[in-house]
Every structure is written in C-alpha cells, then in structure tokens.
PDB file of N, CA, C and O in Angstrom, chain B, residues numbered from 101:
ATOM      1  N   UNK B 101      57.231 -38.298   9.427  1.00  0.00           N
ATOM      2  CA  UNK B 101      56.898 -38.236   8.022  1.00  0.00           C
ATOM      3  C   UNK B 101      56.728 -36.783   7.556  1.00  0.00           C
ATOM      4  O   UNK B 101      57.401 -36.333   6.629  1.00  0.00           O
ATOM      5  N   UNK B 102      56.004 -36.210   8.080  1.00  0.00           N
ATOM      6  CA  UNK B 102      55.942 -34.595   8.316  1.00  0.00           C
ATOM      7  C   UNK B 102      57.495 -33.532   7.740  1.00  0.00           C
ATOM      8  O   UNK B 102      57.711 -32.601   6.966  1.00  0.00           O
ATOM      9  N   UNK B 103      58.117 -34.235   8.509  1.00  0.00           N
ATOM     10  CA  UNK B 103      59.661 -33.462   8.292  1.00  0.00           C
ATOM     11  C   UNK B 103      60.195 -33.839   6.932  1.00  0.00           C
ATOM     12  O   UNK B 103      60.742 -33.131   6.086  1.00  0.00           O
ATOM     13  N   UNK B 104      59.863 -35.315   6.925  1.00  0.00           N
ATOM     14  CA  UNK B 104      60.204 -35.414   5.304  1.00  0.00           C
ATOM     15  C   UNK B 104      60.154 -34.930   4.112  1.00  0.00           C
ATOM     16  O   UNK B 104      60.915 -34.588   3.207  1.00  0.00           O
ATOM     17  N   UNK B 105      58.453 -35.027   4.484  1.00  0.00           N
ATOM     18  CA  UNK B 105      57.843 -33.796   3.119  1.00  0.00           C
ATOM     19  C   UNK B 105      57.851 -32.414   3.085  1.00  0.00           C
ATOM     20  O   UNK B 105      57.416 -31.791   2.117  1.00  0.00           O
ATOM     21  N   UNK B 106      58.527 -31.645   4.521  1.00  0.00           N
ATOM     22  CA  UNK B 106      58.613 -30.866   3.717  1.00  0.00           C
ATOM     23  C   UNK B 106      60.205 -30.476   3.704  1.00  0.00           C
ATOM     24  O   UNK B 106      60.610 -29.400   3.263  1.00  0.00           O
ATOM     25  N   UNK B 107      61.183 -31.652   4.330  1.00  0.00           N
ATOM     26  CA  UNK B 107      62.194 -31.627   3.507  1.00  0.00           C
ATOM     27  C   UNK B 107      62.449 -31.262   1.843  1.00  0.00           C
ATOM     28  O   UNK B 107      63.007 -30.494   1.060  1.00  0.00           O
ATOM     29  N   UNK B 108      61.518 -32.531   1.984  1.00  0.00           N
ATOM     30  CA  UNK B 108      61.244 -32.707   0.230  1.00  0.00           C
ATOM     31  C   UNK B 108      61.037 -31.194  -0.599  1.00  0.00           C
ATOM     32  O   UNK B 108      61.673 -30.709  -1.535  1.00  0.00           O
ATOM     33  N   UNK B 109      59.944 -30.723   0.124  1.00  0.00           N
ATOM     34  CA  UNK B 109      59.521 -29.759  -0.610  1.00  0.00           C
ATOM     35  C   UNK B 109      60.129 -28.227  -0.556  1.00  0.00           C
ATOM     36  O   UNK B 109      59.717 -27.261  -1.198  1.00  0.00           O
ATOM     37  N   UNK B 110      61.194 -28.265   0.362  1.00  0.00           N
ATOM     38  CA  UNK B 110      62.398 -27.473   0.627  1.00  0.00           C
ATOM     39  C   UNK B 110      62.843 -27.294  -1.068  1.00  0.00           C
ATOM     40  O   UNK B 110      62.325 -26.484  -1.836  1.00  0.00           O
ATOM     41  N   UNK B 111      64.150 -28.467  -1.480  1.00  0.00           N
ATOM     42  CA  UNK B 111      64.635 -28.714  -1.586  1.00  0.00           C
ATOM     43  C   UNK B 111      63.818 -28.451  -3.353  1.00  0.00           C
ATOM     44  O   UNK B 111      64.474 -27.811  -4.175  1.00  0.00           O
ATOM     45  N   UNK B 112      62.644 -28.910  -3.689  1.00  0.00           N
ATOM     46  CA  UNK B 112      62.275 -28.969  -4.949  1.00  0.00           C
ATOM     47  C   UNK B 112      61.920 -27.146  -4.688  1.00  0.00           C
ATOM     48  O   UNK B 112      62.431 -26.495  -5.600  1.00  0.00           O
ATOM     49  N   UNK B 113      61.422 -26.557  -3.998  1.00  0.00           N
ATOM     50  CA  UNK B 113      61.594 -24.854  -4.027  1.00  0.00           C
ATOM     51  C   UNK B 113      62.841 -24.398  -4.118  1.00  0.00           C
ATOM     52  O   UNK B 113      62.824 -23.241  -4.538  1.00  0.00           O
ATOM     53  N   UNK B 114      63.824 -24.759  -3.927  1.00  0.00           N
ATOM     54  CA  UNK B 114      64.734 -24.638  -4.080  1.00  0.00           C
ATOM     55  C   UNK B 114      65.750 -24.633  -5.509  1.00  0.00           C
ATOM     56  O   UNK B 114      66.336 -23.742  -6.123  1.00  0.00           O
ATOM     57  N   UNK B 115      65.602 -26.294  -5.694  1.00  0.00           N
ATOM     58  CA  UNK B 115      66.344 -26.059  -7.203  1.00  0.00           C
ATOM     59  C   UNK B 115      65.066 -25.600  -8.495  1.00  0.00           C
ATOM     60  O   UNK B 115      65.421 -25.015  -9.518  1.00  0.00           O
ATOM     61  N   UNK B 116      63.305 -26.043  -8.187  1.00  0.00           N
ATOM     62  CA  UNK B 116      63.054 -25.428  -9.486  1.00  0.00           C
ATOM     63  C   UNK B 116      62.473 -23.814  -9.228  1.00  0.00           C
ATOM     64  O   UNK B 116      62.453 -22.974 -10.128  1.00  0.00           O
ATOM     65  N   UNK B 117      62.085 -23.602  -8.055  1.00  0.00           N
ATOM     66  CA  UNK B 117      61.929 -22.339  -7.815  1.00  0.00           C
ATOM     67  C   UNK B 117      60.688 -21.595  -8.599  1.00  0.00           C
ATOM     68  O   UNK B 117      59.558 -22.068  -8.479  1.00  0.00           O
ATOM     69  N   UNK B 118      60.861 -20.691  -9.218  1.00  0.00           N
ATOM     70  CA  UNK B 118      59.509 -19.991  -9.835  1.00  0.00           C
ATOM     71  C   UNK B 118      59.830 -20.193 -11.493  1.00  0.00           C
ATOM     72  O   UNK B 118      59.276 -19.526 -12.367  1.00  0.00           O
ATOM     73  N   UNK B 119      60.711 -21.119 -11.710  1.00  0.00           N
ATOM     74  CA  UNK B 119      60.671 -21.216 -13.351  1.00  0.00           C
ATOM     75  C   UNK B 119      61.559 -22.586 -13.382  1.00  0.00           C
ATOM     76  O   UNK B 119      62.778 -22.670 -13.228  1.00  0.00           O
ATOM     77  N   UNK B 120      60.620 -23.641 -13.622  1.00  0.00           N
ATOM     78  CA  UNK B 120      60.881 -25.014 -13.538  1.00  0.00           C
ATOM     79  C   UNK B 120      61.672 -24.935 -15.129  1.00  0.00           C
ATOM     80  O   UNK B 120      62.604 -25.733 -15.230  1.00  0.00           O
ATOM     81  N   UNK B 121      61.521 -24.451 -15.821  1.00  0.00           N
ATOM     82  CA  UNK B 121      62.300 -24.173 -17.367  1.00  0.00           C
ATOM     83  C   UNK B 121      64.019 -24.291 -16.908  1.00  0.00           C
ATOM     84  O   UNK B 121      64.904 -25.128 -17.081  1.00  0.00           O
ATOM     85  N   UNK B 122      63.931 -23.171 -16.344  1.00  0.00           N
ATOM     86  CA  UNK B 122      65.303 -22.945 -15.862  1.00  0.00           C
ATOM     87  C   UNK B 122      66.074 -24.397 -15.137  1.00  0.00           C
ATOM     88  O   UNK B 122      67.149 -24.789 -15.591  1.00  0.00           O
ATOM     89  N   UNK B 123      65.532 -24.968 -14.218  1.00  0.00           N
ATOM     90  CA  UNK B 123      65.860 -26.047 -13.322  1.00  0.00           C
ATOM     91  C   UNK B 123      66.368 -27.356 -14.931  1.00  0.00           C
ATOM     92  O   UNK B 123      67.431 -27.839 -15.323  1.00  0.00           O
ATOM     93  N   UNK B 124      64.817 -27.452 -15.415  1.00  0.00           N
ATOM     94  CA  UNK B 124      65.128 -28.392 -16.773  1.00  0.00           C
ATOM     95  C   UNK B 124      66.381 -28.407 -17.856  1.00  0.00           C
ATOM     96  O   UNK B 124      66.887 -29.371 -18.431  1.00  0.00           O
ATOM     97  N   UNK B 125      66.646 -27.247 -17.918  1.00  0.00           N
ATOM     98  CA  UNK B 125      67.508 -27.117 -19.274  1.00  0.00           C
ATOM     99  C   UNK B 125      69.115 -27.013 -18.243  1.00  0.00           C
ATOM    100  O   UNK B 125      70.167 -27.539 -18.606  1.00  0.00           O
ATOM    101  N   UNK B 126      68.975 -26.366 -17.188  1.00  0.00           N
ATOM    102  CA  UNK B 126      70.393 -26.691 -16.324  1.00  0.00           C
ATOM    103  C   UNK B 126      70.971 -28.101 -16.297  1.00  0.00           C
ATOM    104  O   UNK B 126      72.112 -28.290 -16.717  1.00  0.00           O
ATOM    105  N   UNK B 127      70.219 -29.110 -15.814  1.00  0.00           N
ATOM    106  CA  UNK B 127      70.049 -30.012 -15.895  1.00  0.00           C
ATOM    107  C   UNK B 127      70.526 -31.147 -16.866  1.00  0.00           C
ATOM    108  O   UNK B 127      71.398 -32.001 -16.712  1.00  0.00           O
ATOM    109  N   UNK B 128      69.500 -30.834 -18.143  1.00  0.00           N
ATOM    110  CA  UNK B 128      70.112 -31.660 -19.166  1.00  0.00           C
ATOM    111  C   UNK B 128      71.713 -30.719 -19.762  1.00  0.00           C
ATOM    112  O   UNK B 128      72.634 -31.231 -20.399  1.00  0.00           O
ATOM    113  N   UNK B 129      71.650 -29.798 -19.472  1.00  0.00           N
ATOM    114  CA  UNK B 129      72.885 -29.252 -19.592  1.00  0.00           C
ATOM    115  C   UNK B 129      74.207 -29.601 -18.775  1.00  0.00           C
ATOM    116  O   UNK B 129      75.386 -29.488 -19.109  1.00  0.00           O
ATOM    117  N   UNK B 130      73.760 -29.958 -17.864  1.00  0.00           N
ATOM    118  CA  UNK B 130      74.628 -30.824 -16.947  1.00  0.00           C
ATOM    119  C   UNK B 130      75.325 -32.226 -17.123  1.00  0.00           C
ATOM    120  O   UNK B 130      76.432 -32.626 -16.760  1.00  0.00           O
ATOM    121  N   UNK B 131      74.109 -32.943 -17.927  1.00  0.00           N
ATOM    122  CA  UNK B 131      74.175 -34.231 -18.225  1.00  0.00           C
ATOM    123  C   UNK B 131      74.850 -34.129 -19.525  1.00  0.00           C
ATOM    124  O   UNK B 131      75.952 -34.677 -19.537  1.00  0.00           O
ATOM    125  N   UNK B 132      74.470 -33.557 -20.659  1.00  0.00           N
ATOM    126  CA  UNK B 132      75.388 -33.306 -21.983  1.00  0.00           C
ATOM    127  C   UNK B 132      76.879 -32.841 -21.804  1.00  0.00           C
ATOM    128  O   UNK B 132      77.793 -33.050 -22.602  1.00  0.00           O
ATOM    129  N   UNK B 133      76.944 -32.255 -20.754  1.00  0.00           N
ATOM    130  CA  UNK B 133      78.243 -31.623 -20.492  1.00  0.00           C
ATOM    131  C   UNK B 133      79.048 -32.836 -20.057  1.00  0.00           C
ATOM    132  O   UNK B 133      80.086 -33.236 -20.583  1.00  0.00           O
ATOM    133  N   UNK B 134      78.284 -33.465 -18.807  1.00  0.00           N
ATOM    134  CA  UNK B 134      79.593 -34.617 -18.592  1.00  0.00           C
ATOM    135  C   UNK B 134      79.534 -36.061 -19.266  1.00  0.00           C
ATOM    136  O   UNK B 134      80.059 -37.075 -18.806  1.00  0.00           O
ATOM    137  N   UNK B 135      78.708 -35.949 -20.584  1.00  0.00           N
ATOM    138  CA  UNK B 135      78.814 -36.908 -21.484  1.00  0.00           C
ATOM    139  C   UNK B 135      79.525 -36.836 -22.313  1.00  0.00           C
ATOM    140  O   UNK B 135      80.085 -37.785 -22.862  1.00  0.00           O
ATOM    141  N   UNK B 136      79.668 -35.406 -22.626  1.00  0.00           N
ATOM    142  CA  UNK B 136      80.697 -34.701 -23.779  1.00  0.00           C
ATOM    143  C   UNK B 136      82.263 -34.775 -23.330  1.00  0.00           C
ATOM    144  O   UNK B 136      83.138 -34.925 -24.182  1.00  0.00           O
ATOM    145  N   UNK B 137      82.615 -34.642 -21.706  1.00  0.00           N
ATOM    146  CA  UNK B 137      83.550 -34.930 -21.097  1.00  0.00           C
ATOM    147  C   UNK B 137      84.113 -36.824 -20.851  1.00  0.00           C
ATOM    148  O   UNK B 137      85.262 -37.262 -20.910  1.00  0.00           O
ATOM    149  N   UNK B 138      83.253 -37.329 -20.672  1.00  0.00           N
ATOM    150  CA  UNK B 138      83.665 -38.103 -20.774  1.00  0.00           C
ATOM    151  C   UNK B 138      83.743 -38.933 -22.170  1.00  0.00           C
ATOM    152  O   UNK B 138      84.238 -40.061 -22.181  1.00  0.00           O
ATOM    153  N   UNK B 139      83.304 -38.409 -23.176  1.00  0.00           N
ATOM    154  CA  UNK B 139      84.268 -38.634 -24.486  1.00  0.00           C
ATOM    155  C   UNK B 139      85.211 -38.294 -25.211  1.00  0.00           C
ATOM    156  O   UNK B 139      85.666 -38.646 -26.300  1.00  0.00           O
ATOM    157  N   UNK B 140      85.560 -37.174 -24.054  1.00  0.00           N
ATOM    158  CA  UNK B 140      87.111 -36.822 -24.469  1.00  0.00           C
ATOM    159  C   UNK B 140      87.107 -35.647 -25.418  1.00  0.00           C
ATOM    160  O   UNK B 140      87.985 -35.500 -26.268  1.00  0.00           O
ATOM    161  N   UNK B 141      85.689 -34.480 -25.182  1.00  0.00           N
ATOM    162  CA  UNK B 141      85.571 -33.231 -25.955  1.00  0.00           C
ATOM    163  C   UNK B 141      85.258 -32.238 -25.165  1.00  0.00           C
ATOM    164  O   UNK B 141      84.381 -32.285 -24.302  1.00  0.00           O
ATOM    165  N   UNK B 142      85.967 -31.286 -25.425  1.00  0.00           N
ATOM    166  CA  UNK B 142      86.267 -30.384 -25.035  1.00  0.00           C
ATOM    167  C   UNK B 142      84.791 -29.754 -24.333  1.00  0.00           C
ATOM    168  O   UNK B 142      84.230 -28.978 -25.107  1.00  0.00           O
ATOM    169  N   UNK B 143      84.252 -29.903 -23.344  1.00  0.00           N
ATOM    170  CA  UNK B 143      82.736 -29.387 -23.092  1.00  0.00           C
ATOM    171  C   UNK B 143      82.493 -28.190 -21.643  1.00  0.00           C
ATOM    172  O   UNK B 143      81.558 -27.962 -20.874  1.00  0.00           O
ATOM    173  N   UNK B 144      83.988 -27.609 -21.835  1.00  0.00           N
ATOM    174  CA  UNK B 144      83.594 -26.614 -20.504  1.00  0.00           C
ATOM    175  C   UNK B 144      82.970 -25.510 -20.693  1.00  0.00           C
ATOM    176  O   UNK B 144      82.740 -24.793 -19.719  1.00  0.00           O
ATOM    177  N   UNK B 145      82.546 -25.120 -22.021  1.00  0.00           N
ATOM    178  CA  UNK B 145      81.914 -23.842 -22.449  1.00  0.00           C
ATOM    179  C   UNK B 145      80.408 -24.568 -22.386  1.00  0.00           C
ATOM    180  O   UNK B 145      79.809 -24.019 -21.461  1.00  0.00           O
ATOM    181  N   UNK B 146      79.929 -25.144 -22.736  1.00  0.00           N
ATOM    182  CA  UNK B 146      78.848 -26.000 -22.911  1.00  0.00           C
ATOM    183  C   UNK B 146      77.990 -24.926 -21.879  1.00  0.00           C
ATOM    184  O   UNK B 146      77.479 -23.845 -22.173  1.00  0.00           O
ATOM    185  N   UNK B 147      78.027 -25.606 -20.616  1.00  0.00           N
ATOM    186  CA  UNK B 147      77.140 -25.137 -19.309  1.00  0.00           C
ATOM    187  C   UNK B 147      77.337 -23.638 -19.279  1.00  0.00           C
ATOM    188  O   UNK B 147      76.342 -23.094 -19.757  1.00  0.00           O
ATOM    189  N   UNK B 148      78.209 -22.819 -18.912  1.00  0.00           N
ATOM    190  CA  UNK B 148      78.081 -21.614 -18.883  1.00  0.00           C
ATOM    191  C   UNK B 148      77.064 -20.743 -20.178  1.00  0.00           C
ATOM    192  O   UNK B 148      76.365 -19.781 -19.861  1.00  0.00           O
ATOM    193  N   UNK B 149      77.131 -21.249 -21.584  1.00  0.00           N
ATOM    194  CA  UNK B 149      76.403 -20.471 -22.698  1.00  0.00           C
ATOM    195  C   UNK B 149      74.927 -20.988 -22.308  1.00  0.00           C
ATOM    196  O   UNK B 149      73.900 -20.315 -22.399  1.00  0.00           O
ATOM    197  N   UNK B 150      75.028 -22.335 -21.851  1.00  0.00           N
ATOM    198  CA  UNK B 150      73.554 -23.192 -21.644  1.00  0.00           C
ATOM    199  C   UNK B 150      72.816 -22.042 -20.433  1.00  0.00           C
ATOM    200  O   UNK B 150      71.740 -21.520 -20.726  1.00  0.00           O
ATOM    201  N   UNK B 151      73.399 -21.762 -19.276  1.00  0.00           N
ATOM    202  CA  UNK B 151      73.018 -21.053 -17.909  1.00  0.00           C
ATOM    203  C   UNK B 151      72.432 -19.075 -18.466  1.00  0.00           C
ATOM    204  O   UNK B 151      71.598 -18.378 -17.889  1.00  0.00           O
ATOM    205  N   UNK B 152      73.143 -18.771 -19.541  1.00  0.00           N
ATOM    206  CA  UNK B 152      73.002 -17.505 -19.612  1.00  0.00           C
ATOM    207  C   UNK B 152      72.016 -17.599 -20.581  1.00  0.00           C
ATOM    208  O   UNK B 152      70.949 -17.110 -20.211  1.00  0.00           O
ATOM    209  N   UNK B 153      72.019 -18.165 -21.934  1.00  0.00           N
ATOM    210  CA  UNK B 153      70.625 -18.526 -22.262  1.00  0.00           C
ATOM    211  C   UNK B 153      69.638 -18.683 -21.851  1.00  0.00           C
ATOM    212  O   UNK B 153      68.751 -17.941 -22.272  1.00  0.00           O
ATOM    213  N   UNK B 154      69.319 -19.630 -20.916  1.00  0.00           N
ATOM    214  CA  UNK B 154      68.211 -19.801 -20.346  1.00  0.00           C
ATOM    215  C   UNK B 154      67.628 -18.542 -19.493  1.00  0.00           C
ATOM    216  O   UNK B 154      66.464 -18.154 -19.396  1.00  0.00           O
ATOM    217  N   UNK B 155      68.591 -18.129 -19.020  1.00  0.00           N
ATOM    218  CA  UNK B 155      68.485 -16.901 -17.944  1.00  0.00           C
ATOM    219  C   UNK B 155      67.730 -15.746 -18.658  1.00  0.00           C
ATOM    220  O   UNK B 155      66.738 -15.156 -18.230  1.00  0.00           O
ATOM    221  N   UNK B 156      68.445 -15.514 -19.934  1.00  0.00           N
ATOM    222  CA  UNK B 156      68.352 -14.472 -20.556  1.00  0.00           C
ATOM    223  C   UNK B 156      66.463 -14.841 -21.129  1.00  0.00           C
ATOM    224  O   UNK B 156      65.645 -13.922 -21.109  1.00  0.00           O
ATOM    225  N   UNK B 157      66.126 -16.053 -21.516  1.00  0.00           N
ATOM    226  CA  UNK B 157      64.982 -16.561 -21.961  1.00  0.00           C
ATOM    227  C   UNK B 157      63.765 -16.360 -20.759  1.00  0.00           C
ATOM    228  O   UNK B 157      62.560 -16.263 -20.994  1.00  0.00           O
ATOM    229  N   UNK B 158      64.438 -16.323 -19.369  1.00  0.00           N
ATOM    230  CA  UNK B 158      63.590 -16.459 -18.807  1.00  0.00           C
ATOM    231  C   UNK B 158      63.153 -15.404 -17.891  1.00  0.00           C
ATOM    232  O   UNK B 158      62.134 -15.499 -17.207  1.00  0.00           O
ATOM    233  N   UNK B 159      64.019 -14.298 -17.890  1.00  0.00           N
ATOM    234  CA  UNK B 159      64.023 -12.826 -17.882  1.00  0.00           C
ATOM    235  C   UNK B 159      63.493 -11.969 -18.869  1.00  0.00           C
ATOM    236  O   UNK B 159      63.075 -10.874 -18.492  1.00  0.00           O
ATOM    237  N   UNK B 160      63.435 -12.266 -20.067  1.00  0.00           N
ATOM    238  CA  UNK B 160      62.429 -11.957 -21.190  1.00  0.00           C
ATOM    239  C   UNK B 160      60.753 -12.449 -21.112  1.00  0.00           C
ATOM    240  O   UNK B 160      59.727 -11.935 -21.559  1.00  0.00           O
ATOM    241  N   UNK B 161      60.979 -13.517 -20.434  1.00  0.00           N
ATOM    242  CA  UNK B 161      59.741 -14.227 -20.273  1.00  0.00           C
ATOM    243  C   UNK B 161      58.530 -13.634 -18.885  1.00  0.00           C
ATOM    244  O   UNK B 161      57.327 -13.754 -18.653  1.00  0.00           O
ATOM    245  N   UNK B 162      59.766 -12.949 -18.213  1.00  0.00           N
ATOM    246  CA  UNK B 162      59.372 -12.788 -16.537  1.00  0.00           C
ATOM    247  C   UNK B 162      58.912 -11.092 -17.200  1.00  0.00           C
ATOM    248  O   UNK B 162      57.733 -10.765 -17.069  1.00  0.00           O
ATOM    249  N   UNK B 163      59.762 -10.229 -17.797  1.00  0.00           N
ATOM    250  CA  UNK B 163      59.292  -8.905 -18.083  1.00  0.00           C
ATOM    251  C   UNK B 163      58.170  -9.230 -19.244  1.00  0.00           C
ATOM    252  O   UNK B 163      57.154  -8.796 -18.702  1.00  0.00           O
ATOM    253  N   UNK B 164      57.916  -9.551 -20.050  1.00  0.00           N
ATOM    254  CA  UNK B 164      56.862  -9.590 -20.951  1.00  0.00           C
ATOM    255  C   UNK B 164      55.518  -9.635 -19.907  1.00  0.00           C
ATOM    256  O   UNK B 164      54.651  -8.762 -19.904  1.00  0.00           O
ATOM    257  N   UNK B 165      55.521 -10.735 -19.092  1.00  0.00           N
ATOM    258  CA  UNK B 165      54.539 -10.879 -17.817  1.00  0.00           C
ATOM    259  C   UNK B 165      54.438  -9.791 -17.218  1.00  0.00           C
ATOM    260  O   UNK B 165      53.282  -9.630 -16.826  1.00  0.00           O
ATOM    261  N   UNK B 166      55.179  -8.876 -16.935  1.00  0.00           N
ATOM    262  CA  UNK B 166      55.217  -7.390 -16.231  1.00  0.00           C
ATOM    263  C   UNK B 166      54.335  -6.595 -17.013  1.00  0.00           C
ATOM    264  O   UNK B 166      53.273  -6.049 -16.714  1.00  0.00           O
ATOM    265  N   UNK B 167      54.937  -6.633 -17.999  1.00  0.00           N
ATOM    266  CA  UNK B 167      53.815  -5.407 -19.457  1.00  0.00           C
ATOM    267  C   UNK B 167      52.964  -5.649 -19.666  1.00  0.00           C
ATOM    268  O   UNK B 167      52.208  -4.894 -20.278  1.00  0.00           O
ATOM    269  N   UNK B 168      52.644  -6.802 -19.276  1.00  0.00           N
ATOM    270  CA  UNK B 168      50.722  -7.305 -19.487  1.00  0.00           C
ATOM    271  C   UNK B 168      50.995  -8.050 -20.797  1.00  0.00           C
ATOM    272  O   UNK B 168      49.902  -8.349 -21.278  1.00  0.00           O
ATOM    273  N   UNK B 169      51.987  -8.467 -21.562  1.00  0.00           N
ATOM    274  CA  UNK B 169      51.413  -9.292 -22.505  1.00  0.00           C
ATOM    275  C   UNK B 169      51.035 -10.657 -22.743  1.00  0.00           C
ATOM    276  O   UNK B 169      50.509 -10.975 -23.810  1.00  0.00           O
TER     277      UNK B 169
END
C-alpha cells in the first residue's frame, strides 16, 4: 500500500507541481481543444496560446512573490 501512495503522490508532484493553476487551465485546455476537434473546428492554436498564457500569468505571479509584494 505504501508504494501506492507514494506512487500516487509522485505523479500528482509531478503534473501539478508548485502551481496547481497551471496543471488546471492545461487541462481544461486540453479538454476544449479536443471538443473543438471533434466538431470539426479548427482548434490547434487553442492549447499552445492557452500554455503560454498561463505560463506567462504564472511567472508574473512567481516574481511579484520575489519583490515582496
């Protein structure tokens, strides 16, 4: 049981890491993307603008924390 959990807990350090934001919005970005695909619209830009956004949000978020604010 031991190995399990911290399989488990591998694996959730892993994809949400130190900004569960990031993990969330990939995610539903993932899911909009292949909903949008499978209705037959054009959705390969979707995820890439979704990934650098967030990034960019959460690198703003990570230096503000640096400056003390």
């Amino acid at each position: 049981m031991r190995w399990i959990v911290g399989f488990g807990r591998f694996w959730y350090d892993f994809i949400v890491g130190d900004d569960w934001m990031v993990a969330v919005v990939v995610a539903i970005a993932v899911g909009v993307t292949y909903a949008l695909a499978h209705a037959d619209v054009t959705a390969w830009w979707l995820l890439p603008v979704a990934v650098f956004a967030v990034l960019a949000v959460s690198v703003a978020r990570a230096a503000a924390k640096v400056r003390g604010r």
